[in-house]
C-alpha positions as CSV (number, residue, x, y, z in Angstrom):
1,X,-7.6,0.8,-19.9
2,X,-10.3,-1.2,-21.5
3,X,-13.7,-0.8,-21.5
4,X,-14.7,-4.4,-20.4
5,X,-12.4,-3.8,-17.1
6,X,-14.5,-1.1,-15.9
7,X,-17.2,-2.2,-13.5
8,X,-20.0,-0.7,-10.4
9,X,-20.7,-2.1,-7.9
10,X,-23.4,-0.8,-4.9
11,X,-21.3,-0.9,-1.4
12,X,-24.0,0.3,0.9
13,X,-26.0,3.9,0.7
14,X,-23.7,6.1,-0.1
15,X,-21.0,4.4,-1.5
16,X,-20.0,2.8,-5.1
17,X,-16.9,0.1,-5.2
18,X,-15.3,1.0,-8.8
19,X,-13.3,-2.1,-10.5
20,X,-10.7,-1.1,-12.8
21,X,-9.4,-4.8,-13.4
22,X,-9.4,-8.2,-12.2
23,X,-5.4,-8.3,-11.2
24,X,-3.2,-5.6,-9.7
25,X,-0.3,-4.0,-11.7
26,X,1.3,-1.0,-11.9
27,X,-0.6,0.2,-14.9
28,X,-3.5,-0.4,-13.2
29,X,-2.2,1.6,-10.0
30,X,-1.4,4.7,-12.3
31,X,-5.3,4.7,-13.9
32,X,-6.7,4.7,-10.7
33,X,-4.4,7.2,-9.6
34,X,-5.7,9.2,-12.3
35,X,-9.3,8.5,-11.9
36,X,-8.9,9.7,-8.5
37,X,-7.5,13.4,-9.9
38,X,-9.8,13.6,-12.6
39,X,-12.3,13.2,-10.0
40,X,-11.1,15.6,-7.2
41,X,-10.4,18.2,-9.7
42,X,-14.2,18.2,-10.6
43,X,-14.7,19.0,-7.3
44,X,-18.1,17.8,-7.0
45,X,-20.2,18.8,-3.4
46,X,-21.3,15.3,-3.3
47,X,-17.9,13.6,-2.7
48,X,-17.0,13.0,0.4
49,X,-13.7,10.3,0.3
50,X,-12.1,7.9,-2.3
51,X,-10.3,5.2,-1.4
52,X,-8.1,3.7,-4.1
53,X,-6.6,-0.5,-3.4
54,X,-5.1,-2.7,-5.7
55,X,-7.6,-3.1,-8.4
56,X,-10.5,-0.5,-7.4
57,X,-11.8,2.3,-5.7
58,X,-14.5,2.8,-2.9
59,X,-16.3,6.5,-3.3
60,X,-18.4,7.3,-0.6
61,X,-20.7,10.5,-1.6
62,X,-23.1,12.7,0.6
63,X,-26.7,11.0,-0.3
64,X,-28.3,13.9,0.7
65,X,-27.0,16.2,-2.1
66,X,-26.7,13.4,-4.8
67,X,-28.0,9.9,-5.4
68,X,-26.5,6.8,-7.3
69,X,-27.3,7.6,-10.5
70,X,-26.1,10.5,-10.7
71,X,-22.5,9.6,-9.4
72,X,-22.5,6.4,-11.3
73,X,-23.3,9.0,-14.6
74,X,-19.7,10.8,-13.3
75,X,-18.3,7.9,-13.2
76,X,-19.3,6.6,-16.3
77,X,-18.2,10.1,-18.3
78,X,-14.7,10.2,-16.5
79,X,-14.1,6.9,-18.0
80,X,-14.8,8.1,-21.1
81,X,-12.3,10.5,-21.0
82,X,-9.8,8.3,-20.1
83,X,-10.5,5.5,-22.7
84,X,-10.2,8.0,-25.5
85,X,-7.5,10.3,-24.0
86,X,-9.4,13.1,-24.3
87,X,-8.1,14.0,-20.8
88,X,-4.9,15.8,-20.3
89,X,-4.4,16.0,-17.2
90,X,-1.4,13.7,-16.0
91,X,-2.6,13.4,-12.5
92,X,-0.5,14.0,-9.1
93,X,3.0,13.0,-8.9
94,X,3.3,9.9,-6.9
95,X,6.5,10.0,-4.6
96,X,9.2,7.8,-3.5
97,X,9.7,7.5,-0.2
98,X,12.5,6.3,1.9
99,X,12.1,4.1,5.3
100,X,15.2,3.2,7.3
101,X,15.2,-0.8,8.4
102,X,17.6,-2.3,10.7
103,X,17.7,-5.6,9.7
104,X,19.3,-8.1,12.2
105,X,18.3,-11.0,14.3
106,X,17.3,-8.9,17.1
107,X,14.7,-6.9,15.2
108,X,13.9,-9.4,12.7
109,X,12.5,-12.4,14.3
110,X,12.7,-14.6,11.2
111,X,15.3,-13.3,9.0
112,X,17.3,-16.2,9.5
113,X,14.6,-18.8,8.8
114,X,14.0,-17.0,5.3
115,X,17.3,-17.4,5.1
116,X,17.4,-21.2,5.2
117,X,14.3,-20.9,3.7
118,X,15.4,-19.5,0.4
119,X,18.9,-21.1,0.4
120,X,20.4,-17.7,0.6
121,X,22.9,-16.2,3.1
122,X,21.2,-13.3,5.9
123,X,23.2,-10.7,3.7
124,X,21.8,-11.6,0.4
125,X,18.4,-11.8,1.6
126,X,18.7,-8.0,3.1
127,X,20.4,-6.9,-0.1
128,X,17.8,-7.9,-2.6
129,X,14.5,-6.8,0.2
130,X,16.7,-3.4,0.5
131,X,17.5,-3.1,-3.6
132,X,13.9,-3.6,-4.9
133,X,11.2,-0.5,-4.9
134,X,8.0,-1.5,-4.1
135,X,4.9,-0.1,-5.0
136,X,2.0,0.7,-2.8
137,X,-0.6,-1.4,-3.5
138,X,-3.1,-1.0,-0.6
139,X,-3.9,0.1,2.9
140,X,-5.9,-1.9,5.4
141,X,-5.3,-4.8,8.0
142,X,-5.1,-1.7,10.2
143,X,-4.5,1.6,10.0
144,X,-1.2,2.6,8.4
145,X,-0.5,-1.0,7.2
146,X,0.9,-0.7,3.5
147,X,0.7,-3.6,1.0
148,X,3.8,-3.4,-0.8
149,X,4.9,-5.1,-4.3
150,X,6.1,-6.7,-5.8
151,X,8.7,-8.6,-3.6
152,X,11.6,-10.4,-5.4
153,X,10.7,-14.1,-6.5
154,X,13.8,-15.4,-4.7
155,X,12.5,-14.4,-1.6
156,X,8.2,-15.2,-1.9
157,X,7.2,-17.8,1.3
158,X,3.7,-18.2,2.4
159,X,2.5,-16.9,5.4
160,X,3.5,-18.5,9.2
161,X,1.4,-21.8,9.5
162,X,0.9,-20.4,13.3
163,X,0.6,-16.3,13.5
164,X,2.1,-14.6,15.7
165,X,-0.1,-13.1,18.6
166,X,1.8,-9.9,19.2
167,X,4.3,-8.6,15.9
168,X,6.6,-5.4,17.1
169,X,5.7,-2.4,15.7
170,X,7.7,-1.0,13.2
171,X,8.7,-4.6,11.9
172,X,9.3,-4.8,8.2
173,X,7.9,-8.4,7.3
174,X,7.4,-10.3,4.1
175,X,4.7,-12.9,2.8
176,X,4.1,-14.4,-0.6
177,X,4.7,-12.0,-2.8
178,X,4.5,-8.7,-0.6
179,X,6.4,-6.4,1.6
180,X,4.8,-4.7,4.6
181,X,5.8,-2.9,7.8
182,X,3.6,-3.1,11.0
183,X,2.6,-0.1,12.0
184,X,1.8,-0.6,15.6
185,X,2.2,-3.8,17.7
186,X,-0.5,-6.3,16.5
187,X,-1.3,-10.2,15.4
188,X,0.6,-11.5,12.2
189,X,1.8,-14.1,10.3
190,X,4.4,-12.4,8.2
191,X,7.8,-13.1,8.3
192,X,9.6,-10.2,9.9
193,X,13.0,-9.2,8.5
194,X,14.0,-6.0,10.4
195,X,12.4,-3.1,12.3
196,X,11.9,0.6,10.6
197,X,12.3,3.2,13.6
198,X,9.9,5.5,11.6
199,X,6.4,6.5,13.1
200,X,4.5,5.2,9.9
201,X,0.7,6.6,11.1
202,X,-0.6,9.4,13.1
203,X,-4.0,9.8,13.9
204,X,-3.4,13.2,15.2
205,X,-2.1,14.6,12.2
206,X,-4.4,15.9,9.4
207,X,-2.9,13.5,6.6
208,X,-2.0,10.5,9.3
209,X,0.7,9.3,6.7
210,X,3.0,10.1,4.7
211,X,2.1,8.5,1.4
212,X,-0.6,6.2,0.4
213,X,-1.8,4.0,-2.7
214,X,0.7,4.8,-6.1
215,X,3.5,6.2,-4.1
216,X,7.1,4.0,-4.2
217,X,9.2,2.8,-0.8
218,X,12.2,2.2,-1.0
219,X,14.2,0.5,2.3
220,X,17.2,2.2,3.3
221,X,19.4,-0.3,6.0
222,X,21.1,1.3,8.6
223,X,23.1,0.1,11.4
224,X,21.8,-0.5,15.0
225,X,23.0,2.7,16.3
226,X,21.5,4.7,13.5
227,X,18.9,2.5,14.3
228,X,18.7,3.7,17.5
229,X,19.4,7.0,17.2
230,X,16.0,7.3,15.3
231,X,14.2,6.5,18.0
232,X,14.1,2.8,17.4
233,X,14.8,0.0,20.3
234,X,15.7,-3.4,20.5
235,X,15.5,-5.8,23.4
């Protein structure tokens, strides 16, 4: 990571937007990734979240025990330590995880059109969305809603020129040069391939998913009646 990459920007009273570059990569993933332990592991009382995304990090910090300065300072030294590898921690283990899709016509509204699309045949499109691991690059849009990259080049479209006003949830959908799944029924112009049967987010639960930014998915297709049988539906 270079120096010149590195950059702070205010994002409201108690909170400091950290840029570790100007485009996303996977390198770039694993340095924030690491930030984010070398930062945690210092347990400092002030912290209160981080929230990694493609290129940076929000920290949001309890103003009443610290002040910008001082965090900036933090942030400032932890670089350091990176940038001259005077660190040796290697950081959590990011995970792979593994979502079952059923991809058909029935559960994937457009898998068809990207299809014709692409010039390639529905198999061929499901075999190369199923082969590649993707990378998670974000988390917003809504809650649960996972940026994933990056998608093979034979299959990159642009978005719908007219959105959708209600997208199943569950649907696994693709646009430009991203993967996603919906986690509950909402707006979108992504072009949906299949349906994963998995419950993605849970508000109730103390971690509401199951992995986050630096983790790896990887879609596993199954037929309809395993498809089913998960607890997914179709019309």
């Amino acid at each position: 990571m270079k120096n010149n990459d590195f950059k702070l920007v205010v994002a409201g009273e108690a909170a400091v937007l950290v840029y570790f570059a100007e485009a996303a990569s996977e390198k770039v993933l694993e340095d924030i990734q690491k930030f984010k332990a070398m930062l945690r592991k210092m347990e400092p009382a002030w912290l209160l979240d981080t929230i990694p995304s493609f290129t940076s990090m929000l920290i949001e910090y309890n103003p009443l025990l610290t002040d910008y300065a001082e965090v900036s300072r933090v942030i400032r030294e932890l670089f350091k330590q990176m940038e001259s590898n005077e660190s040796t921690d290697n950081t959590s283990v990011n995970s792979i995880v593994e979502l079952p899709v059923y991809y058909s016509e029935e559960t994937g509204l457009d898998l068809a059109s990207v299809a014709s699309l692409t010039n390639l045949s529905i198999d061929e499109v499901i075999k190369i969305h199923s082969e590649t691991l993707y990378q998670v690059y974000a988390v917003g849009f809504a809650p649960g809603f996972t940026y994933l990259g990056a998608l093979n080049e034979s299959l990159v479209l642009p978005r719908l020129k007219t959105p959708r006003l209600k997208v199943p949830k569950g649907s696994v959908a693709i646009a430009e040069t991203q993967t996603a799944i919906y986690p509950n029924e909402s707006p979108g112009g992504w072009h949906i391939l299949g349906n994963c049967p998995i419950k993605l987010f849970d508000k109730d639960k103390e971690t509401p998913m199951d992995f986050g930014v630096g983790d790896k998915v990887r879609f596993m297709p199954v037929s309809r009646d395993e498809f089913i049988a998960l607890g997914g539906a179709v019309a």
